[in-house]
N, C-alpha and C positions, 0 to 999 in steps of 0.2 A: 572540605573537599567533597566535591559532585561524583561518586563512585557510577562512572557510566558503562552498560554491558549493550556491547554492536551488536548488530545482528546482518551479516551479507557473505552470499558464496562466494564474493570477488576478497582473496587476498589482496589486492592490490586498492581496493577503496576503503577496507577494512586498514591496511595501514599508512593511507591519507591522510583517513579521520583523526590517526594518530598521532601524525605528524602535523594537522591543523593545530589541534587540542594540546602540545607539549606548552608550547609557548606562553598556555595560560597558568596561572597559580592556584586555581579554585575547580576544574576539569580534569579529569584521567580517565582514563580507558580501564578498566578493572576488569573485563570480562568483555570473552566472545563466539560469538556462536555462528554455523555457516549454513543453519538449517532451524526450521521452525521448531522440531523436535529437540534440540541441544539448548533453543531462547527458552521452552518452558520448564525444562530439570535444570537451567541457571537460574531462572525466576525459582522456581520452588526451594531450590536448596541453597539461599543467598539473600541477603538485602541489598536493591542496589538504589541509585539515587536515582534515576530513571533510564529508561531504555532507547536508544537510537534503531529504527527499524525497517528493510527493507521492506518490500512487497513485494520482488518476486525471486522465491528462493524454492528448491527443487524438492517431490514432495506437500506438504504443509504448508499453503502458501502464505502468502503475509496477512493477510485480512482474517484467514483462519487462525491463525496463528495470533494477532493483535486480541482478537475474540477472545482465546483462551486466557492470554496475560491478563486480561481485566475478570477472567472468571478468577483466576487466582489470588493476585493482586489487585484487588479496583482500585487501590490508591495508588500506584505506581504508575509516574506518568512515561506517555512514550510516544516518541515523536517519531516520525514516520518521514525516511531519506528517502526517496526513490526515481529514477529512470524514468518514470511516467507522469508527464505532464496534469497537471491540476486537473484539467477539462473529465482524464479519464477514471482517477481513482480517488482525489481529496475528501469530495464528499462521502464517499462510503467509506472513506479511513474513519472521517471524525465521528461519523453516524456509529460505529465499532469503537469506538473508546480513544481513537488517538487526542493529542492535547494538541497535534499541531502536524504540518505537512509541509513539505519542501522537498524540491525534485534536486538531482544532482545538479545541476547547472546553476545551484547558485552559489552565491560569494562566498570566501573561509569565513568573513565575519559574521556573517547572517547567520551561517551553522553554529559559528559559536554564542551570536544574540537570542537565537532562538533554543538552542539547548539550555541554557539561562534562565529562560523567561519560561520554560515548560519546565524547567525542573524545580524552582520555585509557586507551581502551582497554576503557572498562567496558563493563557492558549496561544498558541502562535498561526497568526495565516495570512494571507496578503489582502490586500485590498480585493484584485479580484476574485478572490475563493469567498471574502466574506459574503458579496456580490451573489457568488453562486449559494453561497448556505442561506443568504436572506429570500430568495427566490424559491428556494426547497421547503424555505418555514410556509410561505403561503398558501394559503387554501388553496390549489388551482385543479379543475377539473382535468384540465388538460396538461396533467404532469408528462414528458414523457414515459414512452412506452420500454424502453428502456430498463427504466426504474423499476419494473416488474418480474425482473429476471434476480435469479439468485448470483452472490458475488462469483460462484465457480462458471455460471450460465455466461454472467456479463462478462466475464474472462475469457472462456472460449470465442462469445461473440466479436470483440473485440481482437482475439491475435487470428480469426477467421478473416476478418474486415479487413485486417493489414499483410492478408498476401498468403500468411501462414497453413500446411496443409494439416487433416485431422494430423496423418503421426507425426511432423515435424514438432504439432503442439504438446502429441501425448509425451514425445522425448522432452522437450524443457517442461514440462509439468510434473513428470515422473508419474504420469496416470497411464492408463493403458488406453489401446485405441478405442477401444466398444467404451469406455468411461466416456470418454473426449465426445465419440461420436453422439454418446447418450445426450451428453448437455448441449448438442448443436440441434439435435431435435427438438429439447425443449424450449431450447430458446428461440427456433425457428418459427414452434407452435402457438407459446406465448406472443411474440411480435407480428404473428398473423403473417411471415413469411414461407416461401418457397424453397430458395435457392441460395448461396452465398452470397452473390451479387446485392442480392438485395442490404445483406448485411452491410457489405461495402459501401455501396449509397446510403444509408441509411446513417451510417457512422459518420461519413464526411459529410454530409447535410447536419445532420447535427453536431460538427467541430470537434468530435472523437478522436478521428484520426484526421490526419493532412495529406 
């Protein structure tokens, strides 16, 4: 039996996943958590068989949060559920230690072939993600500019791009405004931008957002 510990603020996805997972013989739910601080005092004070984990949870976000699990545990895998389409966070999940990525929109069986195959040691990702990690391995001078921002920088840049205002992000981030504002300067400075707009176009030119 696969002792798996959630990780998401939505009650209601949290007992989906449960309701996915009953029907199997070799899966359980054993453990869960609605915040990044709760997945690392369950990781520390427990073994589990691997971890299902959101990215964006209030607080300690998923990617800081993924970072620590693998400082504690490196060999505990943990596959990575999220709301956010590959284009904008798979590769910096697996680049952090995840074993594997899948957004909510996909199928119950998927969730249950890929919690399977990462909890047995494998990796799990689609055709297109591999796509994008074999493009990431190559030398290329002309990586995006993107890529030079830090995970909390490309976060702000990204829910900036989609509409969102500093404090609307400092409220679902649980950071303060001058924090929020801090990482829109740097990432404005880094990207050799000015203004938000620019973010905006700059995101949907390169398939970020839609």
């Amino acid at each position: 039996m696969i002792r798996i510990l959630i990780s998401d603020d939505h009650a209601i996805v949290r007992e989906g996943i449960k309701q996915i997972l009953a029907d199997t013989d070799d899966l359980v739910v054993a453990g869960e958590a609605t915040n990044g601080h709760e997945v690392i005092e369950l990781v520390r004070g427990e073994d589990w068989g691997m971890g299902l984990l959101d990215l964006a949870m209030p607080g300690k976000d998923g990617l800081e949060t993924l970072k620590e699990i693998k400082r504690e545990k490196p060999k505990l895998p943990v596959l990575v559920l999220s709301i956010y389409p590959e284009e904008q966070y798979a590769v910096r999940a697996l680049k952090a230690g995840a074993s594997g990525y899948l957004t909510k929109e996909s199928a119950p069986e998927e969730l249950i072939a890929a919690i399977r195959k990462v909890s047995q040691g494998g990796k799990y990702i689609s055709a297109s993600l591999a796509e994008k990690l074999a493009s990431h391995l190559e030398v290329d001078a002309d990586k995006p500019v993107h890529d030079t921002l830090s995970d909390r920088e490309y976060q702000v840049m990204l829910m900036i791009a989609s509409g969102k205002t500093v404090k609307e992000i400092a409220d679902e981030t649980c950071l303060s405004v001058k924090t929020v504002s801090t990482y829109r300067v740097r990432a404005l400075s880094k990207m050799g931008m000015k203004n938000n707009s620019e973010f905006t176009y700059y995101a949907i030119k390169h398939g970020l957002i839609s």
